[in-house]
N, C-alpha and C positions, 0 to 999 in steps of 0.2 A: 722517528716520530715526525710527522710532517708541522710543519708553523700554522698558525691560524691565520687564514686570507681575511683582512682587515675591507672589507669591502662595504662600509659606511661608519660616519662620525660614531655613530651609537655604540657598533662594537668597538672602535680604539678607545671612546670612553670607558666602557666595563675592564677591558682591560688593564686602565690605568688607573681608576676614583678612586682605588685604595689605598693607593702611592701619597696622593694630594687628604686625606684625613687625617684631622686631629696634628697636624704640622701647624707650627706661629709663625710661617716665615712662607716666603714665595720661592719655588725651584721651576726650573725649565727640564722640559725630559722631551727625548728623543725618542722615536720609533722609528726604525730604520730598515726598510724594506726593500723587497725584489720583485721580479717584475710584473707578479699575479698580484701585488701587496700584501705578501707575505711577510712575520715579519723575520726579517736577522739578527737583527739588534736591536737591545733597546738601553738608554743610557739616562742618568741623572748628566744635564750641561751644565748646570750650574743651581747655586744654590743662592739668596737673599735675603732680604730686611724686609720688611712689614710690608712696603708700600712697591718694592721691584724686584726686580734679579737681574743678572749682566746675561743678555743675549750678544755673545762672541761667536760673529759668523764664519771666524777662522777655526774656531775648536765643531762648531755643527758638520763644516764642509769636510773636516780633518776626518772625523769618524765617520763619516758616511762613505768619504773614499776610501777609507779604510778597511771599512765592510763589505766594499764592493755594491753600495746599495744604488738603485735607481729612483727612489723617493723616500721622502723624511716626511712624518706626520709629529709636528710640532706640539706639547703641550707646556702650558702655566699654568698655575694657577692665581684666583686672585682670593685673598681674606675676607676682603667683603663680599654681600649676598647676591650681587652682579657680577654677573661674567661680560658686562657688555665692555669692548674694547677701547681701550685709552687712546688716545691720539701718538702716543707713543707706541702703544700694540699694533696698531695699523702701519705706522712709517717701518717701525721693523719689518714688520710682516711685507711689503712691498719691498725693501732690500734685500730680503732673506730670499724671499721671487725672484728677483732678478738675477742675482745670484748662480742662484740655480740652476735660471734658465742655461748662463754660458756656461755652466759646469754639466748642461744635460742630467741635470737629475731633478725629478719633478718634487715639489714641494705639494703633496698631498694634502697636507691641511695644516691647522695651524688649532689648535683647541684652548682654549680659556674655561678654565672648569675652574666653578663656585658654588662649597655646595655638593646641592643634589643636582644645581644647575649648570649648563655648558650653551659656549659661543663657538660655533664649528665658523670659520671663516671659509670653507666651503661651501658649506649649504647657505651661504648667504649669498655667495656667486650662484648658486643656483638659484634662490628665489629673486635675486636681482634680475638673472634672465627671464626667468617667465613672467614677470612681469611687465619688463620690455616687452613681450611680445605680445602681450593681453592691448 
């Protein structure tokens, strides 16, 4: 049976929103993918208290090389009815990038799902770009 090619925010969210329901705590989960973004894996990172969870970029990079994967599509979620990202989701999220870049393995996205609602850190690089260019 072939993987499902994850090839926008929308479908790794349908994939995941049922993971992040009806939970009182915040978990980080992994999608772990090859190189059409397919996926390989997919893992719970870590699990939380009300307000965070421990994003360890030593256990993300550990199972991704693990898998053999060439990109990780990140999700959290958050309790309240905002997915818009904390100043601490953004600083992660630019380590977790960087990261990546020296390990060659792309960081696909990063998803904040609240809700029926989600923060794709992707499609925001994309509307950031076209913008710039309007």
């Amino acid at each position: 049976m072939e993987s499902k090619i994850i090839s926008n925010p929308r479908i790794a969210v349908e994939m995941m929103q049922d993971r992040f329901k009806d939970i009182d705590h915040e978990e980080l989960w992994g999608i772990f993918v090859g190189l059409r973004n397919e996926q390989i894996a997919c893992k719970m990172l870590s699990s939380g208290g009300w307000t965070s969870t421990t994003i360890d970029l030593r256990q993300i990079f550990s199972v991704a090389l693990e898998n053999k994967a060439v990109g990780i599509i990140l999700f959290h979620n958050h309790l309240s009815d905002s997915p818009k990202p904390s100043i601490s989701d953004l600083n992660v999220t630019d380590r977790i990038r960087a990261v990546a870049r020296i390990l060659d393995i792309k960081l696909v996205d990063h998803i904040i799902v609240a809700g029926e609602q989600y923060f794709s850190f992707a499609d925001e690089v994309i509307q950031t770009i076209k913008q710039d260019k309007k």
